[in-house]
C-alpha positions, -999 to +999 in steps of 0.1 A: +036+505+001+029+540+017+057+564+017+060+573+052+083+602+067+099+603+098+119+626+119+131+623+156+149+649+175+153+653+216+143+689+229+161+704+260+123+716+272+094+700+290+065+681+266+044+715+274+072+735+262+074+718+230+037+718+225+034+753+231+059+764+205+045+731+182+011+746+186+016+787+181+012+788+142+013+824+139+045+825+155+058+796+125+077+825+105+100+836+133+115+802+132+104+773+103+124+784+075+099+752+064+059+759+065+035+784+076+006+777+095-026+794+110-056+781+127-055+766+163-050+733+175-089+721+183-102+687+175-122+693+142-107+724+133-094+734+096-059+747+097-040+763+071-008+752+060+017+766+033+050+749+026+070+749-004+051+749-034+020+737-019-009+754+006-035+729+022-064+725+048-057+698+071-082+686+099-071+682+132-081+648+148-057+649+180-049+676+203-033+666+233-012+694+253+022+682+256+013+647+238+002+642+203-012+663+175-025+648+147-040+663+115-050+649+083-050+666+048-060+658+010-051+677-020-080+677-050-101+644-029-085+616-008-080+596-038-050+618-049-032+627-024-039+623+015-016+624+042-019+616+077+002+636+104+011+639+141+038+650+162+039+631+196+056+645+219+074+620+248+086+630+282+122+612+283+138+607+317+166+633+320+135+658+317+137+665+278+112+657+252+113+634+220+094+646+194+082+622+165+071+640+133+056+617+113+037+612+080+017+586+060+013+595+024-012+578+006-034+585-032-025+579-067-003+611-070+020+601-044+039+584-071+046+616-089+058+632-059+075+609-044+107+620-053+103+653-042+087+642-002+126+642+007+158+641-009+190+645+012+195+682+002+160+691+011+150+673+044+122+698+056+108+677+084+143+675+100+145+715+090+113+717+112+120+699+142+155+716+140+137+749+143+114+739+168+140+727+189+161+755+188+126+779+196+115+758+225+152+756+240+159+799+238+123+799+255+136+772+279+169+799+282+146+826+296+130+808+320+098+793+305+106+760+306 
């Protein structure tokens, strides 16, 4: 079985909103206490991520403003280590946004790191969409929304 992680958090902001903060990697350090990021959010194009421990070069293969993003990344070849993520991004009726952050983990050295994907101490996809709420609601605060 594939580990899978997932996080769910409601946003007090439109889908757009969300996407644009979701989507503005430079501006990652001013609020994810979790990962770094640069690149932009094309179809086809190589980002650059750095989270604890680890950098990477993910492929995006979904960019949908104020929907879905989807990437997918391998450490060493895909036999390894590959994981498959996306963040969709769904408009609920009181006129805030769920966000999914979700990943499929998947290569033979998944079973050393297992332990360390997410332990109750260190939950860093709930960190992120924590952070990303809380950017996307100050910008919805000054009128942005």
């Amino acid at each position: 079985m594939k580990p899978v992680l997932t996080s769910v958090i409601d946003i007090d902001a439109t889908p757009q909103a969300v996407w644009d903060v979701l989507t503005d990697f430079a501006a990652y350090g001013e609020w994810s206490n979790f990962s770094a990021a640069e690149g932009t959010a094309r179809v086809g194009s190589r980002l650059t991520m750095r989270m604890p421990g680890m950098t990477f070069r993910p492929t995006v293969t979904v960019a949908t403003p104020g929907q879905e993003l989807r990437w997918v990344g391998t450490l060493g070849v895909k036999q390894l280590f590959h994981g498959r993520h996306s963040f969709v991004l769904s408009p609920n009726p009181d006129g805030t946004t769920r966000l999914t952050n979700h990943e499929e983990f998947s290569g033979a050295l998944v079973t050393l790191i297992r332990p360390l994907l997410r332990t109750p101490k260190n939950d860093g996809y709930a960190a992120f969409n924590k952070g990303l709420k809380q950017r996307a609601e100050g910008r919805t605060e000054l009128g942005t929304r």
